[in-house]
mmCIF file of the C-alpha atoms, coordinates in Angstrom:
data_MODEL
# 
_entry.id   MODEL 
# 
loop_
_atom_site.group_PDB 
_atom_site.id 
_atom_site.type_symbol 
_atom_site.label_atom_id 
_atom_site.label_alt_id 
_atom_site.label_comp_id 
_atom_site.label_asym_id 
_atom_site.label_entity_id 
_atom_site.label_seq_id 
_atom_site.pdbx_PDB_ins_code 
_atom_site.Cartn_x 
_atom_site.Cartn_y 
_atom_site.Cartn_z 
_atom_site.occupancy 
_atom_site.B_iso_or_equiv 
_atom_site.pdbx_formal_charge 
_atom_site.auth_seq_id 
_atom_site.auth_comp_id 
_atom_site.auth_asym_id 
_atom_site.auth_atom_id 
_atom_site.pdbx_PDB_model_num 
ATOM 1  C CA . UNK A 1 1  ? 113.086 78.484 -48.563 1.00 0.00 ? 1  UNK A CA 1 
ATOM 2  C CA . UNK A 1 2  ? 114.239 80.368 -45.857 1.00 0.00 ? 2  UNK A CA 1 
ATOM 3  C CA . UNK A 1 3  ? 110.667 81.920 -45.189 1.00 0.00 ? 3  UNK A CA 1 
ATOM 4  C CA . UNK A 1 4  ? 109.202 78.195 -45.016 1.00 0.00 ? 4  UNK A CA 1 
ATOM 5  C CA . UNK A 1 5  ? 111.708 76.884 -42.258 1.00 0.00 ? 5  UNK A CA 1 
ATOM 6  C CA . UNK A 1 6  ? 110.926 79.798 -40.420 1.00 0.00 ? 6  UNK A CA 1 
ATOM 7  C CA . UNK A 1 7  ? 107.500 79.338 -40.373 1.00 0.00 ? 7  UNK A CA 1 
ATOM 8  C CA . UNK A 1 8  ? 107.663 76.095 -39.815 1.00 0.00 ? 8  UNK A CA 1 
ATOM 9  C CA . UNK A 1 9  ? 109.922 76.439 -36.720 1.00 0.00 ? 9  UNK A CA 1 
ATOM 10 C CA . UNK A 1 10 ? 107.420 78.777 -35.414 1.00 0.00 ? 10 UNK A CA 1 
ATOM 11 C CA . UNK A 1 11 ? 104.730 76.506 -35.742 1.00 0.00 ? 11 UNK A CA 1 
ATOM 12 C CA . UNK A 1 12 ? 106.907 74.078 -34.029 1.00 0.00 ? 12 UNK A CA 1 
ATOM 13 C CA . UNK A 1 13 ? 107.715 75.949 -31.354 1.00 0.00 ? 13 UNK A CA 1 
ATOM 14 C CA . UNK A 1 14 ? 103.408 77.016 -30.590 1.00 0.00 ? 14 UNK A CA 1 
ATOM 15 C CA . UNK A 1 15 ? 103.275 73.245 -30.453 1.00 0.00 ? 15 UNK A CA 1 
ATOM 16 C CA . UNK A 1 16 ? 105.274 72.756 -28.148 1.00 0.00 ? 16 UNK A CA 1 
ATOM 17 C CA . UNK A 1 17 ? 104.426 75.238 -26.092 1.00 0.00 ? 17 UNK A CA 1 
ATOM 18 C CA . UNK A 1 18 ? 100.897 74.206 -26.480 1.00 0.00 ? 18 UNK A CA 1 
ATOM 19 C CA . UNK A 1 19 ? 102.071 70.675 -25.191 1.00 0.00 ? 19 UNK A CA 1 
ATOM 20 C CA . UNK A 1 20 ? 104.511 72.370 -22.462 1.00 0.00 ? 20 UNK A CA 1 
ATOM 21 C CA . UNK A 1 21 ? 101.365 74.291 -20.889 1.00 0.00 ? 21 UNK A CA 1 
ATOM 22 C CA . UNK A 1 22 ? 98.941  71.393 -21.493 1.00 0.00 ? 22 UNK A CA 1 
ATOM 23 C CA . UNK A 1 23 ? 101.564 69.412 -19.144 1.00 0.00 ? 23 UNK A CA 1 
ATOM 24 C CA . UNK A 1 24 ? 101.395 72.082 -16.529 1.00 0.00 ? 24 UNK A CA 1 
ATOM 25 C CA . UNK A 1 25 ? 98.131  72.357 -16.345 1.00 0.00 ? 25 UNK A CA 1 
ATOM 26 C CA . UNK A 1 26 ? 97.694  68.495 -15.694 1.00 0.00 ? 26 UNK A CA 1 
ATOM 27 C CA . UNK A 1 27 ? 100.244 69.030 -12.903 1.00 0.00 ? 27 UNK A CA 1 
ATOM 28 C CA . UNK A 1 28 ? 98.246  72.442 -11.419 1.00 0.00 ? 28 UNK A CA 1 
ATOM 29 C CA . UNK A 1 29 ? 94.744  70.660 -12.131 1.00 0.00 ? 29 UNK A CA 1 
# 
């Protein structure tokens, strides 16, 4: 449903981040 693929693109999109951030912190650390 429409609720589900929005939901799941949000939890995409945390992931990412979470993996975007994790990279700049390797860089900063």
């Amino acid at each position: 449903s429409l609720i589900d693929k929005a939901v799941s693109k949000g939890i995409w999109h945390k992931k990412k981040a979470d993996r975007e951030k994790s990279k700049l912190m390797k860089k900063l650390g």
